[in-house]
C-alpha positions in Angstrom: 69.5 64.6 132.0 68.3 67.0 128.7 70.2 66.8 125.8 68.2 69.3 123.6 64.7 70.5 124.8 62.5 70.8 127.7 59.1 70.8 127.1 57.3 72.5 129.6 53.6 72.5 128.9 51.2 72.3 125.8 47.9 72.7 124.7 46.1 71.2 121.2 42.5 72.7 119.8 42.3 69.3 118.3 42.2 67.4 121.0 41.1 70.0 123.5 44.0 68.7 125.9 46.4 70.3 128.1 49.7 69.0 128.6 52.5 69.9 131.7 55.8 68.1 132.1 55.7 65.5 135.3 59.1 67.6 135.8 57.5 70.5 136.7 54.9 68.9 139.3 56.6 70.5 141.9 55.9 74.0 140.8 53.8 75.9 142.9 50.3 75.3 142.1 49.3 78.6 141.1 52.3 79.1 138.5 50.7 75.6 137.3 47.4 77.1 137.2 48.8 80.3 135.3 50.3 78.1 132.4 47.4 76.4 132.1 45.3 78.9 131.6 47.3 80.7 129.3 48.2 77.6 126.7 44.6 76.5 126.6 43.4 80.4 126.0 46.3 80.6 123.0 44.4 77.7 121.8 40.7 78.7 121.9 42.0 81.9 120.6 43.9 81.2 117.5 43.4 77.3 117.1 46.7 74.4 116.9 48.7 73.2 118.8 51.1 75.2 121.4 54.1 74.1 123.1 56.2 75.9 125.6 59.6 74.4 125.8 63.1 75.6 127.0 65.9 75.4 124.7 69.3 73.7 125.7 70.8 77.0 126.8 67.4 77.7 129.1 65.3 80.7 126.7 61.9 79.9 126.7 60.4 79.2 123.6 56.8 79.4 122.0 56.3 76.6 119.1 53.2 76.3 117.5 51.6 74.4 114.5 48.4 73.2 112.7 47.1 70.2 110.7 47.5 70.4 106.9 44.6 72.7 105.6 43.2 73.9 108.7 41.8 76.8 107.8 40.6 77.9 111.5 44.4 78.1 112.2 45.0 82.1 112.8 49.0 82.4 111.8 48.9 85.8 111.8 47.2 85.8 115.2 49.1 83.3 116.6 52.1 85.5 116.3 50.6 88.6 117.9 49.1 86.5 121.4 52.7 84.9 121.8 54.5 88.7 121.9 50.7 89.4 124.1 51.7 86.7 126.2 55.3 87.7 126.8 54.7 91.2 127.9 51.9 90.0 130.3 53.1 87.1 131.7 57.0 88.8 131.5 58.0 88.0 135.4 56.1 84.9 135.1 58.3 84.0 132.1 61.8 85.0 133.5 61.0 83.0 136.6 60.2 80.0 135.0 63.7 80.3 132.8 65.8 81.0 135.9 64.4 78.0 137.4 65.3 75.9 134.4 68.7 76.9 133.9 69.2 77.1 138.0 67.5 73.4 138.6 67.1 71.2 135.5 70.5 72.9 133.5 73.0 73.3 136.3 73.6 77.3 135.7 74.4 79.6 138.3 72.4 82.8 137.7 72.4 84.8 134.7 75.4 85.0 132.8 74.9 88.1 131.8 75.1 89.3 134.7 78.8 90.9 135.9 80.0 90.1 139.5 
């Protein structure tokens, strides 16, 4: 079904526009709720555009970018609410990647993991 990338949910200043995967409809409404809030916060924040995707091995992923000369755009910032956002939002996180490497990828639990 994936070849690459799974998007999972986005957000863009520009637009002021939030953005969740129809695959992910079926996740519980609060965990829906929590993604929202923290995308469209990143992008108040720091300005751009955020993406949250999984990579083909299931690690989540935070991308983000801004329009030529946008001088608004906090780099620096952006960097420090991603690692903000993945010490907060940790159990939230690791959920969300055992869930895509369980459901959309086919995995059975971590392979780190010794049995």
């Amino acid at each position: 079904m994936y070849q690459d990338r799974i998007v999972l949910c986005g957000s863009n200043a520009y637009e002021k526009k939030y953005y969740l995967n129809d695959d992910f409809r079926g996740l519980p409404a609060d965990v829906q709720k929590e993604l929202k809030i923290m995308c469209v916060l990143f992008t108040e924040k720091v300005g751009g555009v955020l993406t949250v995707e999984f990579g083909d091995e299931g690690e989540l992923e935070f991308h983000t970018s801004a329009r030529d000369g946008d001088i608004m755009y906090d780099d620096i910032g952006s960097g420090l609410e991603i690692k903000r956002m993945r010490e907060e939002h940790h159990d939230l996180l690791e959920a969300l990647e055992m869930y895509v490497k369980v459901f959309f990828l086919g995995l059975e639990g971590d392979e780190d993991e010794e049995t």
